[in-house]
Structure formats: structure tokens, C-alpha cells
C-alpha positions as CSV (number, residue, x, y, z in Angstrom):
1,X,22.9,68.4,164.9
2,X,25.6,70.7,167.3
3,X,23.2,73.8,166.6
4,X,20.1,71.9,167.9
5,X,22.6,70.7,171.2
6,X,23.9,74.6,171.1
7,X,20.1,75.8,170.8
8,X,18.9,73.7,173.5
9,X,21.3,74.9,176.0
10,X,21.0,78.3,175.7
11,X,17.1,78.1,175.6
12,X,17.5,75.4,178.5
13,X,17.5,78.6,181.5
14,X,15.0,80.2,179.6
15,X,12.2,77.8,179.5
16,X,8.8,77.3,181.6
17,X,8.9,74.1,184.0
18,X,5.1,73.9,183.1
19,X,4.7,75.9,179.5
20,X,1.5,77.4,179.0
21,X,-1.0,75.8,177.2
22,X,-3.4,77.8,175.1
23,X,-5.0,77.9,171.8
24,X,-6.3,79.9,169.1
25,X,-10.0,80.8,170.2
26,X,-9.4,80.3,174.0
27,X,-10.7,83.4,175.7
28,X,-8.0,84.3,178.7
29,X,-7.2,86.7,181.1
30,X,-3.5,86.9,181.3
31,X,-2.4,88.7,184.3
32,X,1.5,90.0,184.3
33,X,4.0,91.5,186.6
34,X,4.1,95.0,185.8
35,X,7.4,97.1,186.6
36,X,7.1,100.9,187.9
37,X,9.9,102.6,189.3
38,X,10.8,100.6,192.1
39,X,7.3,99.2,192.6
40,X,5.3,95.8,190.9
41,X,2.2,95.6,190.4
42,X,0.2,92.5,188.6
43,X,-2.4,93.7,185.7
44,X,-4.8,91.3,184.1
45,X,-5.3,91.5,180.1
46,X,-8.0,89.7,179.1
47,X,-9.4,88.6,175.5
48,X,-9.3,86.4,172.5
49,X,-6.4,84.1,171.5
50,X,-5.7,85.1,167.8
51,X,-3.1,82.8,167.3
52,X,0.2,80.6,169.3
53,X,3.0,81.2,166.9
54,X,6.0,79.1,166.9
55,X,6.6,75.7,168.7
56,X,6.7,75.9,172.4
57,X,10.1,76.9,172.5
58,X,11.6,80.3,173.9
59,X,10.6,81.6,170.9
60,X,6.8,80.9,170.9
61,X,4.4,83.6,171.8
62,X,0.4,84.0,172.0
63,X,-1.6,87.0,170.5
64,X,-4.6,88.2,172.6
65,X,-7.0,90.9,171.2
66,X,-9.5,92.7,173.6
67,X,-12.4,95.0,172.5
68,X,-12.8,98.1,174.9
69,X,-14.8,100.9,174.0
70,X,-15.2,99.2,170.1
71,X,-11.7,100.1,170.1
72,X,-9.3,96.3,169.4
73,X,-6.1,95.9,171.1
74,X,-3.9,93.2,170.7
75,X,-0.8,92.3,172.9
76,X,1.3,89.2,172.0
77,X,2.8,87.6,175.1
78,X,5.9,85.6,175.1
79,X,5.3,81.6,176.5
80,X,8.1,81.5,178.3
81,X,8.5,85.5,179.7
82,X,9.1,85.8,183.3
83,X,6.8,88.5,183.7
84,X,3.6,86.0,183.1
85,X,2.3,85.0,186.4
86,X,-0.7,83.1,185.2
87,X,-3.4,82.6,182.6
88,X,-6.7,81.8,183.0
89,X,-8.7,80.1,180.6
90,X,-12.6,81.4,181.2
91,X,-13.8,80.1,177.7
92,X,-13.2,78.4,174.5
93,X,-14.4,79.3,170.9
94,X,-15.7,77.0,168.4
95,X,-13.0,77.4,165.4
96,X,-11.3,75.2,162.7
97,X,-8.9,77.6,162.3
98,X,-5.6,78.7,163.6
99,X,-5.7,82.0,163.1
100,X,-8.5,84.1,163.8
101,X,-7.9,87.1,161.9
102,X,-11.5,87.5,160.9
103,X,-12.5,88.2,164.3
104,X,-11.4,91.3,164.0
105,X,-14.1,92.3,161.6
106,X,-17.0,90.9,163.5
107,X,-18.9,92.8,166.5
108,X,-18.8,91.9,169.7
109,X,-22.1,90.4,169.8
110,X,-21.1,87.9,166.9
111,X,-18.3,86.7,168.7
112,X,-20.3,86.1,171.4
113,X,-22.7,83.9,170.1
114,X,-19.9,81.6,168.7
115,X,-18.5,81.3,172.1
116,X,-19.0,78.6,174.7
117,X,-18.4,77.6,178.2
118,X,-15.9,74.8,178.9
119,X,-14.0,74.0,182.2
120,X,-12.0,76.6,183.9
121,X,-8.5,76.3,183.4
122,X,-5.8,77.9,185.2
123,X,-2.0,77.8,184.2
124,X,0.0,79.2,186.9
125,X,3.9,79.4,187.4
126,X,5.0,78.1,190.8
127,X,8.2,80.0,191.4
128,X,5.5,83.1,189.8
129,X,3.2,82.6,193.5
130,X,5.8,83.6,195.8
131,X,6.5,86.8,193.3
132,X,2.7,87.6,193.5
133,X,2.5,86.8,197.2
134,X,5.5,89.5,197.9
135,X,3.2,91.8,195.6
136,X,0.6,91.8,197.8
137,X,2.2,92.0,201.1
138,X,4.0,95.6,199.8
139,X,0.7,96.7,198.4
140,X,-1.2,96.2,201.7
141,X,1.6,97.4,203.9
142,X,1.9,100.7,201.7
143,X,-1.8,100.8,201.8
144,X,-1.7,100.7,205.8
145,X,0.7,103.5,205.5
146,X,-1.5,105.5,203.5
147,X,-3.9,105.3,205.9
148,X,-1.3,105.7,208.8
149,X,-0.3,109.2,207.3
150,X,-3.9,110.2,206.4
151,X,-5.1,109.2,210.3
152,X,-1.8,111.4,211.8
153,X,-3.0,114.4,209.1
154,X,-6.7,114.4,210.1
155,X,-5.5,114.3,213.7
156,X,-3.2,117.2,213.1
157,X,-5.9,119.3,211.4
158,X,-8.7,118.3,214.4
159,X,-5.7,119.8,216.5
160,X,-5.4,123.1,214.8
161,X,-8.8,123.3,214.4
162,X,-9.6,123.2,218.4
163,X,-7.0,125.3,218.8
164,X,-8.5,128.0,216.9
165,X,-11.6,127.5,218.1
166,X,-10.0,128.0,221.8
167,X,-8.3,131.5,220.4
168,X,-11.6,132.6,218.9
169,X,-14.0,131.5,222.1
170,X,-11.0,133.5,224.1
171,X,-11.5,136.2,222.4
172,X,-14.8,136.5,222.1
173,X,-15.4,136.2,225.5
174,X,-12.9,139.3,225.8
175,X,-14.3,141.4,223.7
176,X,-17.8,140.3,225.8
177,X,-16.0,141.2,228.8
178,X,-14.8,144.7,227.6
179,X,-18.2,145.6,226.1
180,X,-20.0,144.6,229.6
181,X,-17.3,146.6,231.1
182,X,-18.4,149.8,228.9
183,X,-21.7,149.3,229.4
184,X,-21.5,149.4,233.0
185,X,-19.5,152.2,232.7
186,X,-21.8,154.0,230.9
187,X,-25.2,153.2,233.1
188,X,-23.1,154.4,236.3
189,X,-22.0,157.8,234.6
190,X,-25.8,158.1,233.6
């Protein structure tokens, strides 16, 4: 009974307001808070539930399994990790099962046919929106930037560029100058 109290606590900071709410055969796309550097980005992994081990304690977690290129990869996401922003349920799978290992034999095209359209669900983290809000705002302002920068360079280049097209007009009309010049001098000493 104390380690349940002591367990509860200690998960109690951890835990999901709203926990996630998926099962085996529920096709998802699971989109996360990804971490480089300095900078986050969200990236969306979608695919198969396989199977929700454990209860839906801070222990739990969710296996997903996509197909690219006839190439399977699974990722197992933790229900309560911080880094889930949201999933989206797109479909559900017919099954009696709770693990759907044997999907992992069977072709695309056979999974497919077992599959079936129910209502959209979306689970989303509240606290998660304002995270994905500040996302966007750095990804836009360090587009504009981008674009700032590459505007100045182009500007820049169009500078040098009518610059050297002053210099070579300059002295072309030079050298036109210095060849009319010896031309003339040559009619008058013939």
C-alpha cells in the first residue's frame, strides 16, 4: 500500500491532464517536438498502432510501424512524454487482437483492404499548443530573415553588376574615342 502512495506521487508531475487514447489497429500520425541545437521543430510520424503496452500510467507507451519504400519502421512513443504534441487518429483497423505482430508480414495492399474509415480523432495537449504556436512564430520569423538576407545579397550583386557594366561601357567608349582619334589622324596625314 505505501509503494502505490510513493508510486503515485512521483508519477503524479509526470502524467498527461488528458492521456492519450489509442489502440492497437488505429492508424495515427503522431507529430513530436523535435530538438536541434537550439532550434524545435515538430515532425509527424505516421502509421499502424502495433500495440499500447502497460496501463496508462507513466510507464505506458504505444508502438507505431510505418512502411516507406517496403522498408518497416517502428517507433514506440511514450503516453505521457512531453515531447508529444498531438496524435491524430485518421483510421481504425478491423482486429481482435492486441498485438498486431502479423502485420508485419503482410503487404501494404493487404493491410489496406482490412482498414476502414471511422471518425477523425484528434488528441491534443493544451499546455503542448502554446509550445507549437512559439514553433511556428520562430520558423516564420527565421524564414523572413532568410528572405531578408537573400533580398540584401541580390541587391548587392545587381549593384556590382551595374557597376561593372559602368567600368566596361567607360571603357569601351575610350578605347572608341582613341581609335576615332587614330583614324583621324591617319586620314589627315594621308
Amino acid at each position: 500500500m505505501a509503494v502505490a502512495n510513493w508510486q503515485s506521487i512521483v508519477e503524479a508531475p509526470h502524467r498527461k491532464q488528458t492521456p492519450i487514447a489509442v489502440r492497437s489497429g488505429d492508424v495515427v500520425r503522431v507529430w513530436q517536438k523535435i530538438v536541434e541545437g537550439d532550434k524545435e521543430r515538430l515532425g509527424q510520424f505516421e502509421g499502424i498502432v502495433l500495440r499500447v503496452r502497460g496501463d496508462r500510467g507513466t510507464s505506458g507507451s504505444f508502438t507505431v510501424r510505418r512502411v516507406i519504400g517496403g522498408i518497416g519502421i517502428e517507433r514506440v512513443f511514450p503516453l505521457h512524454s512531453p515531447m508529444i504534441v498531438k496524435v491524430e487518429k485518421l483510421k481504425s483497423l478491423r482486429t481482435r487482437q492486441s498485438r498486431l505482430y502479423y502485420l508485419r508480414n503482410l503487404t501494404e495492399k493487404q493491410i489496406r483492404r482490412r482498414t476502414e474509415l471511422t471518425d477523425f480523432v484528434v488528441w491534443e495537449d493544451e499546455a503542448a499548443k502554446e509550445d507549437e504556436e512559439k514553433i511556428k512564430a520562430e520558423q516564420e520569423a527565421e524564414a523572413e530573415s532568410r528572405e531578408a538576407a537573400k533580398a540584401k545579397e541580390e541587391a548587392e550583386a545587381e549593384t556590382k553588376v551595374a557597376a561593372a557594366k559602368a567600368r566596361h561601357e567607360g571603357e569601351s567608349s575610350e578605347e572608341a574615342s582613341t581609335t576615332a582619334e587614330a583614324e583621324n589622324a591617319e586620314a589627315s596625314a594621308k
